[in-house]
Biotite code that builds the C-alpha atoms (Angstrom):
import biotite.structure as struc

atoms = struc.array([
    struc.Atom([-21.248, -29.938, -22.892], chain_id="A", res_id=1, res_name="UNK", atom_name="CA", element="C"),
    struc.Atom([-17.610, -28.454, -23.797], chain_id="A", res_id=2, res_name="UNK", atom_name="CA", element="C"),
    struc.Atom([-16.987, -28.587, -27.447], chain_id="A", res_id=3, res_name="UNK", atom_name="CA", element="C"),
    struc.Atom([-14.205, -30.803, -27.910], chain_id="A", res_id=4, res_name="UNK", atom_name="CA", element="C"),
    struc.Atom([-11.806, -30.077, -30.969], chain_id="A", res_id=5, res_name="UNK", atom_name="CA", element="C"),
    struc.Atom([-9.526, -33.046, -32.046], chain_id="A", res_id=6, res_name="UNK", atom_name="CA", element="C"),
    struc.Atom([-6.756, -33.126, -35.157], chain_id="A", res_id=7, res_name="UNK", atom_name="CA", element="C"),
    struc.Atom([-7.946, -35.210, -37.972], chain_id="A", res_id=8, res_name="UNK", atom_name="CA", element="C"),
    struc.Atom([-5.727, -36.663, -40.558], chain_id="A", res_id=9, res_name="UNK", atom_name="CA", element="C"),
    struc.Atom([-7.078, -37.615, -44.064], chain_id="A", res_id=10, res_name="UNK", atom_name="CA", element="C"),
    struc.Atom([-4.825, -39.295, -46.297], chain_id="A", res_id=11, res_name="UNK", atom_name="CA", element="C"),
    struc.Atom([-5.737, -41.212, -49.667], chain_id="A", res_id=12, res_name="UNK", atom_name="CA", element="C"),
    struc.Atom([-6.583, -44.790, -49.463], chain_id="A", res_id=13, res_name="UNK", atom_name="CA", element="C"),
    struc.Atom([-4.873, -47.311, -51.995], chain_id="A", res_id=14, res_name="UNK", atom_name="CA", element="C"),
    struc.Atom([-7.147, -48.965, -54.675], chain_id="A", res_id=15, res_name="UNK", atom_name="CA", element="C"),
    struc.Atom([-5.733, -51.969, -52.527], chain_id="A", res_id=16, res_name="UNK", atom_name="CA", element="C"),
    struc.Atom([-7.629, -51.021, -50.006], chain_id="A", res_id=17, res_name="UNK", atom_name="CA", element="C"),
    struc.Atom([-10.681, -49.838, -52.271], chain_id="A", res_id=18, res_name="UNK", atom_name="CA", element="C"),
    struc.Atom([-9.745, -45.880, -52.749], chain_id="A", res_id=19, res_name="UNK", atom_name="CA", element="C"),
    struc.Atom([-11.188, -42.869, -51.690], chain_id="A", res_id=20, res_name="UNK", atom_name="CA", element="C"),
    struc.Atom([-9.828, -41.136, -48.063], chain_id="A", res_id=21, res_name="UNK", atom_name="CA", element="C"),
    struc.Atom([-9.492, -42.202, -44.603], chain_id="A", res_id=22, res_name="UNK", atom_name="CA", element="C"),
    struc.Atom([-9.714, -40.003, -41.733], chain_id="A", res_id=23, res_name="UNK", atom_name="CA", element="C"),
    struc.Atom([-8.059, -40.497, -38.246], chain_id="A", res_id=24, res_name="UNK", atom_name="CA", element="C"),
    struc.Atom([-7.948, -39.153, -35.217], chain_id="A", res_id=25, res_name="UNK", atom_name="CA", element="C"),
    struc.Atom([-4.979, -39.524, -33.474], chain_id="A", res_id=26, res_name="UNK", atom_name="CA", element="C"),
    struc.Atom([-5.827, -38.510, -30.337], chain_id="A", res_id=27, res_name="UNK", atom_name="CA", element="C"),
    struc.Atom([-8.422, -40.625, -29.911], chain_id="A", res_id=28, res_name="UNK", atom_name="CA", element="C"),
    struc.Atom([-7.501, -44.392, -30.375], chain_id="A", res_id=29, res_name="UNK", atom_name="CA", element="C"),
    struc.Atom([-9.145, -46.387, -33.200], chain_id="A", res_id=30, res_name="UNK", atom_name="CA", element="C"),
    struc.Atom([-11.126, -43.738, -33.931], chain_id="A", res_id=31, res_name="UNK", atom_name="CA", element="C"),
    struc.Atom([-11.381, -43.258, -37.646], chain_id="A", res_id=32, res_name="UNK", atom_name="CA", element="C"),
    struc.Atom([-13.275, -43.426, -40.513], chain_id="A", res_id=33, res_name="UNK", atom_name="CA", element="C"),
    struc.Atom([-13.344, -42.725, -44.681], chain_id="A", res_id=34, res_name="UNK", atom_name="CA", element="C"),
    struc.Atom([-15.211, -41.552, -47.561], chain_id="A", res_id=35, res_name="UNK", atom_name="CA", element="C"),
    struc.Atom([-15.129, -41.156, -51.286], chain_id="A", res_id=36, res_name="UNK", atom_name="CA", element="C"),
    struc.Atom([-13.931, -37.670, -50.905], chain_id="A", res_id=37, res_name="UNK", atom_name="CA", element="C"),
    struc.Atom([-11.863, -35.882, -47.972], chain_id="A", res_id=38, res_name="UNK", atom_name="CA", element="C"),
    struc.Atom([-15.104, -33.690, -47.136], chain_id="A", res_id=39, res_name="UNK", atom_name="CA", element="C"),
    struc.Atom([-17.316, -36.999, -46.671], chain_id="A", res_id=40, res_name="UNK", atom_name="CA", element="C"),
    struc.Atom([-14.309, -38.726, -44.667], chain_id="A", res_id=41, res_name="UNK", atom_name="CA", element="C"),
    struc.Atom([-14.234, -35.589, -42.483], chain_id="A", res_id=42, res_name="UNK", atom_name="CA", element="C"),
    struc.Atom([-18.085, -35.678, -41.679], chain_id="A", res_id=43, res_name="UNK", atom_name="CA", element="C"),
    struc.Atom([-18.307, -39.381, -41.132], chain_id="A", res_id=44, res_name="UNK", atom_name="CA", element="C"),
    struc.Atom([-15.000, -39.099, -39.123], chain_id="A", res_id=45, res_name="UNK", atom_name="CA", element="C"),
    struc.Atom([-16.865, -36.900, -37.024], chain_id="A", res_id=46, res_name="UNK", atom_name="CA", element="C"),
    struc.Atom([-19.809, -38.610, -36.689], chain_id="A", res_id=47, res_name="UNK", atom_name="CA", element="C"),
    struc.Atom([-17.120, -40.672, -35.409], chain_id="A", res_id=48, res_name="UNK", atom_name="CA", element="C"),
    struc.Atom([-15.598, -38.772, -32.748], chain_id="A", res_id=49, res_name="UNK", atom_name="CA", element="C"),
    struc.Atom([-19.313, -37.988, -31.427], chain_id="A", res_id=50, res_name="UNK", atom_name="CA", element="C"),
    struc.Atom([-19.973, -42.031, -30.680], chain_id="A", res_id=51, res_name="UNK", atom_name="CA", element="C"),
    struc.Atom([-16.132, -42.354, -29.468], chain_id="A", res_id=52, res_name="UNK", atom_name="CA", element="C"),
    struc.Atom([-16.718, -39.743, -26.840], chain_id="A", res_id=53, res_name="UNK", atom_name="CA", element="C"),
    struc.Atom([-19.832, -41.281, -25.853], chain_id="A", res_id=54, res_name="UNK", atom_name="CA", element="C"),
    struc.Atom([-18.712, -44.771, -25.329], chain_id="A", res_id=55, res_name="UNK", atom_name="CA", element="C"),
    struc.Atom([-15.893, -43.890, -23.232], chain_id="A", res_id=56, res_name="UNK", atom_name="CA", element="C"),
    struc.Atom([-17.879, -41.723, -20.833], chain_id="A", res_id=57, res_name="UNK", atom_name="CA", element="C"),
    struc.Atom([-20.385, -44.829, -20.919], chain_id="A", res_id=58, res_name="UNK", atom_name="CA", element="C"),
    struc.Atom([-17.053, -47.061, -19.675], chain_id="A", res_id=59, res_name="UNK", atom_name="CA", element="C"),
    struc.Atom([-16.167, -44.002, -17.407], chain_id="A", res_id=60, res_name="UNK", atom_name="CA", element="C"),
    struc.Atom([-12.498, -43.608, -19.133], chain_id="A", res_id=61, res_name="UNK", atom_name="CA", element="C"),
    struc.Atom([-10.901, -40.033, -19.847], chain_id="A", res_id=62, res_name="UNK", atom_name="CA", element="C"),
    struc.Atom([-11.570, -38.560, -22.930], chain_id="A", res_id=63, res_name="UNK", atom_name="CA", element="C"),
    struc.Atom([-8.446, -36.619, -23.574], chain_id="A", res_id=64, res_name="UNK", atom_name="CA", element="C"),
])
């Protein structure tokens, strides 16, 4: 398989909304994910990405 390389966007989280960092991936709608620190949103985020890609070829829809 291709690797497949996608922006991701971390940005804090408000204590609100319980702290630490979300990551999204705007290319690939709804896909996102957080962490406690950017580093673990970024590898949960792409943990993320991996099941994303999978459902959609599952459904048979484009992954961009």
């Amino acid at each position: 398989m291709d690797e497949l390389t996608y922006p991701i966007l971390v940005t804090p989280l408000t204590a609100d909304d319980g702290g630490g960092f979300a990551a999204t991936v705007p290319d690939l709608p709804g896909c996102m994910s957080d962490g406690e620190t950017p580093e673990e949103a970024l590898r949960n985020v792409r943990e993320v990405i991996d099941a994303w890609i999978a459902m959609a070829r599952k459904f048979s829809h484009a992954v961009p």
